[in-house]
C-alpha positions as CSV (number, residue, x, y, z in Angstrom):
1,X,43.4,-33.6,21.2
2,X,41.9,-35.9,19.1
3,X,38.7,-37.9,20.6
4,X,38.8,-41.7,20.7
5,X,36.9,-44.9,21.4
6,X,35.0,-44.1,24.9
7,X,35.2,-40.2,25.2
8,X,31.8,-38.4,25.8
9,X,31.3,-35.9,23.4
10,X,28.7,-33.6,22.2
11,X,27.4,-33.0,18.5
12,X,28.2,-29.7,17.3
13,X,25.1,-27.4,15.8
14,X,26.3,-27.6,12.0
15,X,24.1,-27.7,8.9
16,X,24.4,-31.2,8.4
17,X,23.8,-31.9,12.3
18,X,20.8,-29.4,12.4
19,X,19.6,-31.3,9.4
20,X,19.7,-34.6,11.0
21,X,18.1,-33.6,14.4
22,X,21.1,-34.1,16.2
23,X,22.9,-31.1,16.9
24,X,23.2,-30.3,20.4
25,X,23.3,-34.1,22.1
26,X,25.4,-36.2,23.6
27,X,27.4,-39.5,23.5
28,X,29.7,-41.5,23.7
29,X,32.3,-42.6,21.0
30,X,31.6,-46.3,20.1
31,X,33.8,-46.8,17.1
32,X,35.9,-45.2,14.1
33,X,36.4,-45.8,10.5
34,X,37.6,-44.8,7.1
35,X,34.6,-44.6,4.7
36,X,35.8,-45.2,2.3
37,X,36.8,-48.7,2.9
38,X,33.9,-49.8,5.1
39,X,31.2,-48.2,3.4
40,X,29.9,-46.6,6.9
41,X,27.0,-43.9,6.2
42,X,28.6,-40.7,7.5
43,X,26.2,-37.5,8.3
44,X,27.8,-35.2,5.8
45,X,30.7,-34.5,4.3
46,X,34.0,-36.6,5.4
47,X,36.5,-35.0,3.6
48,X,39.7,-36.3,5.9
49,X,37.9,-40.1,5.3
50,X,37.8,-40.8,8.8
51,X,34.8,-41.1,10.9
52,X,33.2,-41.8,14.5
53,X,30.5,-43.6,15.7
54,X,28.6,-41.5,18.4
55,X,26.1,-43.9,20.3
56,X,23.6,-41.1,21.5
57,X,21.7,-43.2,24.5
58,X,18.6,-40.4,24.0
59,X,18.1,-41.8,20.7
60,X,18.9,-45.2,21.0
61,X,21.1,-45.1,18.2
62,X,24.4,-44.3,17.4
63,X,25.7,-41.9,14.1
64,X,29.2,-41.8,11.8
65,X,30.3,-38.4,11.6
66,X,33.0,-36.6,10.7
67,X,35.6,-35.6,14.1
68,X,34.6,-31.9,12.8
69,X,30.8,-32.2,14.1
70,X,31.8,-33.7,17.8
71,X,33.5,-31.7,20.5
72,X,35.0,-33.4,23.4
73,X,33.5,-33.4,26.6
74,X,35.3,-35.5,28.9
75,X,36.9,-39.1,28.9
76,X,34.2,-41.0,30.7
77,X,36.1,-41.7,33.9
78,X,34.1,-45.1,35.5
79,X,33.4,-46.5,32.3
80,X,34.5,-50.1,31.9
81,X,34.9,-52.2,28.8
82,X,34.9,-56.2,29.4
83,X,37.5,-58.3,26.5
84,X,36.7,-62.2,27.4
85,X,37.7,-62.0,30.7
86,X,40.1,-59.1,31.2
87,X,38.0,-55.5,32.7
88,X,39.0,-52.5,32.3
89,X,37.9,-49.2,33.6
90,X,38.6,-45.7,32.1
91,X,40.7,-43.5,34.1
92,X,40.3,-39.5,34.2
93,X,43.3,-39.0,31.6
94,X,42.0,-41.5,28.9
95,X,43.7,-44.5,30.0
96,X,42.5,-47.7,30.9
97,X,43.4,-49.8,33.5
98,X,42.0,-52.7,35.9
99,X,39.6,-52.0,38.3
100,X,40.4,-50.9,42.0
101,X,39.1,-54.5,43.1
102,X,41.7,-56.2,40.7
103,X,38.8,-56.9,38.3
104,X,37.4,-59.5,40.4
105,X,33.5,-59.4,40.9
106,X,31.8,-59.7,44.3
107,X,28.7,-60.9,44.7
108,X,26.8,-59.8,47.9
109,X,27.8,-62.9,49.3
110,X,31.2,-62.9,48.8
111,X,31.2,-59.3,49.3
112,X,29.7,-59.4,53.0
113,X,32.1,-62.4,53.7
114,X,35.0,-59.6,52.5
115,X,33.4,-57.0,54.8
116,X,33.8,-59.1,57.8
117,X,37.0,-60.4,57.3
118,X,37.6,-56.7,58.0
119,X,36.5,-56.9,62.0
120,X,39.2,-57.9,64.1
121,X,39.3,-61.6,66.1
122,X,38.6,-61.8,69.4
């Protein structure tokens, strides 16, 4: 399986990674690219030119590395990505789709008026 924009993963103990400081965490996958074209500063050695950007939230800052140094941990299922005004949330298997509320947000307002639309009417 190859790990893509949104999986958690963890930074696998390598040379390079022990080097860095960074072998062992966890993050989440923020990006990809191909070095070679974008210039990105990859932790070690890329030699398949393609890279990930692992946002570590301990660190505050994210890392290119090769897919060799990351293992997959799971897909992130709950996390939710916003493109102008379409939501999204990621499902269990990878996929994203719109939120169980139709992507509409509730306000506590709005969200106690929906409540008691719920009570039947005398």
């Amino acid at each position: 399986m190859r790990t893509s924009f949104g999986d958690r993963v963890r930074i696998r103990r390598t040379a390079v990674t022990d080097e860095a400081g960074i072998a062992g965490l966890e993050g989440q996958v923020y990006g990809e690219t191909v070095p070679s074209l974008t210039g990105a500063q990859v932790i070690g050695p890329c030699p398949d030119d393609f890279a990930l950007n692992v946002y570590v939230e301990e660190r505050a800052s994210d890392f290119w590395l090769a897919p060799e140094h990351v293992e997959f941990i799971d897909h992130a299922a709950g996390s939710e990505i916003q493109i102008a005004e379409k939501r999204l949330v990621r499902r269990a298997d990878g996929g994203w789709g719109p939120p169980a509320n139709g992507g509409v947000r509730r306000g506590p307002v709005s969200a106690l008026i929906a409540w008691l639309r719920g009570f039947p009417r005398r």
